[in-house]
N, C-alpha and C positions, 0 to 999 in steps of 0.2 A: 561590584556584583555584575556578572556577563548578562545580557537580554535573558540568554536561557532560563539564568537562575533565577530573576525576576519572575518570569514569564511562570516556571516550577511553582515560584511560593505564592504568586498570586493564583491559581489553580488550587493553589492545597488549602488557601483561606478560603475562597469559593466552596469549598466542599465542605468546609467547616464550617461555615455559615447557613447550611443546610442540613448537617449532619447535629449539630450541638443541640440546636433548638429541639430537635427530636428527642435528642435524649435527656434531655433535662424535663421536658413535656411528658414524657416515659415515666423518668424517677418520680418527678412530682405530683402525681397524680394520687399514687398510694400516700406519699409523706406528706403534701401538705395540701390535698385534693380529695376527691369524696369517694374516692374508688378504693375498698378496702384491698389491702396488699393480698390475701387470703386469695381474691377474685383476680387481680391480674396474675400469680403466678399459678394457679391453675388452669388459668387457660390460654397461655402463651408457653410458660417452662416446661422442658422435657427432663430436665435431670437430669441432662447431659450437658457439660460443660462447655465444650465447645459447640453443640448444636446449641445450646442457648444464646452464648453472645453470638451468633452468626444471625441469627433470629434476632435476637434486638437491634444489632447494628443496622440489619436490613428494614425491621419496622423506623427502627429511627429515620434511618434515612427520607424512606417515603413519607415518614409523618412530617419530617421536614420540610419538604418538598410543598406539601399539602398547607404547609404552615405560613411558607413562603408567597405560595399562588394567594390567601388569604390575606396576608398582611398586606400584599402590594395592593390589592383592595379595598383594602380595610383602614391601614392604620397610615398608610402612605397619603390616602386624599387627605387625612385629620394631620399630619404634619405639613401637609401645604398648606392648607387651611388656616392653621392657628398659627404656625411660622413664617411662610412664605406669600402673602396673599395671595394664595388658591394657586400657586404657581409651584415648577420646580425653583429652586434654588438658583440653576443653574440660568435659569430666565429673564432674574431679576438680579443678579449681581453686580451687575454693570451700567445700572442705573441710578446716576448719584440722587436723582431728587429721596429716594431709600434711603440712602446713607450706609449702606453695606460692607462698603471700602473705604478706606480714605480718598481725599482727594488728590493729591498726587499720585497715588498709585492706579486708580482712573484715571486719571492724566496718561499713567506711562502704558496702559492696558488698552485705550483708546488709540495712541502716536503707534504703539506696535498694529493694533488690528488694522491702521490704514498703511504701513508701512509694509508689513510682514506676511497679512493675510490679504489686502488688496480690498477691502472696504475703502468707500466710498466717503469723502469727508463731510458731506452733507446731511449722508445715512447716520453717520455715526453722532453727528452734533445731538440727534435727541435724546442721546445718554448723559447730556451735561446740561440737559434744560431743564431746569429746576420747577420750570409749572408743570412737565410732563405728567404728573400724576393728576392734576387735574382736568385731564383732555386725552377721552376713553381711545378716542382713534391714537393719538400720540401716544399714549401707555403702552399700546397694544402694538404699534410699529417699534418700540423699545424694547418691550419684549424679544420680539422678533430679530432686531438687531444683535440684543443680548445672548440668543439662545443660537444664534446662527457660529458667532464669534465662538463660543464654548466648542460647538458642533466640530471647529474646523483647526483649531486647538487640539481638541480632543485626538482628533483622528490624526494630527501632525503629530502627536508624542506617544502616541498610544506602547508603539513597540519601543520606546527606550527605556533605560532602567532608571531615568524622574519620573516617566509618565508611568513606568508599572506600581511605583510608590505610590502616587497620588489615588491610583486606582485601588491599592490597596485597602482605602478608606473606604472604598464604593462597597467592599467585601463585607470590611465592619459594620456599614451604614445598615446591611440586608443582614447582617444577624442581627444587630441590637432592634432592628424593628421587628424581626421575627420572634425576640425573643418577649419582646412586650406585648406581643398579639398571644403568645403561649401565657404568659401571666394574666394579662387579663379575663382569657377563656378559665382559667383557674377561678378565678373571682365569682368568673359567673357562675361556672360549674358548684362551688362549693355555695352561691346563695340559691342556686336551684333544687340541692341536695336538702339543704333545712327542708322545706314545705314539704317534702318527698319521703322524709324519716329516714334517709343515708347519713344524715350529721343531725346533730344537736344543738339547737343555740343556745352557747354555753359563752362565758367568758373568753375561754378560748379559741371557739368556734372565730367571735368576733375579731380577734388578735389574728387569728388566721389569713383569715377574709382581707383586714386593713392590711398585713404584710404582704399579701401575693399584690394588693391593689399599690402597693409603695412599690414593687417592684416594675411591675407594668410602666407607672408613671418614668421612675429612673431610666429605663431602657429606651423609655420614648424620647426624654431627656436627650441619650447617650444617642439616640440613632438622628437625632434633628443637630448633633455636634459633627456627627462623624461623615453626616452631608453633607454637610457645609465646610467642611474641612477638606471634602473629595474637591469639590469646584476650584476652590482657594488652590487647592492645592495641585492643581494641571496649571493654573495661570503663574504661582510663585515657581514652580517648575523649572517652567521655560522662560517667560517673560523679564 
């Protein structure tokens, strides 16, 4: 595959990672959300077929968008949080007292960053100190070590067609977390609907409610893989 064509499909998952979330937020609000169907195609549908999907595609889009700016808000801190201790990913990878790699291949991630990218052997050593996590200034200097190394990684493979793969994860990372921010608001929507008399607490009602709340969870799931798999995968890359 040439840069270009890298360069094409990573462009077209970007778009798709912002267009899908919309539209699935769209469909499921009538089927399995508290917006009767009656009410959204009255006041969006013209009856015309083509002016309609031009219309959804374009509300999609920007719901997407909208879904986007919110999740990186939203659902982004609570995967650092519960995943990455309050960090990115990309932060802490490199720090064996974590355990996040093996140790040989910290070994060969550390010999390339003072080899390759011109780190410093002394800078680097507090990624192999095993009490770093107990001593806030040394964590936080590892951090820093860790997040620099990524930084300059990143920007060395960016334009090849390993680093447009690797990126392609970063595309899936922002749908699947987009997509759990759109379930979730389902969730809520559809327990704010009860007390409001737009739904029924009915057996089903409940089944509803726990399925939109199962899917939120997977997609959170799927978007704390697909980050982690972005990092890993600019260092298996190239390294």
């Amino acid at each position: 595959m040439t840069t270009d064509k890298a360069l094409n499909k990573l462009t077209y998952y970007d778009t798709l990672s912002d267009l899908l979330p919309g539209v699935i937020f769209l469909w499921a609000l009538p089927t399995i959300g508290p917006v009767r169907s009656g009410i959204t195609k009255g006041s969006v549908l013209t009856g015309n077929t083509i002016i309609d999907l031009i219309v959804f595609v374009v509300l999609s889009y920007i719901l997407g968008h909208v879904l986007q700016f919110l999740s990186k808000y939203s659902m982004e801190p609570l995967l650092k949080k519960i995943f990455w201790k309050g960090q990115f990913f990309s932060d802490i990878f490199l720090i064996g007292a974590y355990r996040l790699c093996a140790k040989e291949e910290l070994l060969r991630y550390v010999n390339f960053a003072e080899s390759e990218l011109g780190f410093q052997k002394e800078d680097l050593s507090v990624l192999l100190d095993p009490e770093v996590i107990t001593d806030e200034s040394k964590e936080k200097k590892a951090m820093q070590v860790c997040g620099a190394i990524y930084h300059l990684l990143d920007a060395k493979i960016q334009d090849t067609s390993a680093g447009q793969k690797a990126h392609l994860q970063s595309a899936f990372y922002s749908l699947f977390r987009n997509l759990s921010l759109s379930f979730l608001l389902l969730t809520v929507a559809n327990l704010v609907a009860i007390p409001l008399k737009y739904m029924e607490l009915t057996g089903s009602t409940v089944l509803l409610i726990l399925f939109n709340l199962a899917l939120a969870a997977v997609f959170f799931v799927l978007a704390r893989e697909r980050g982690e798999r972005y990092v890993k995968g600019l260092f298996w890359s190239y390294v």
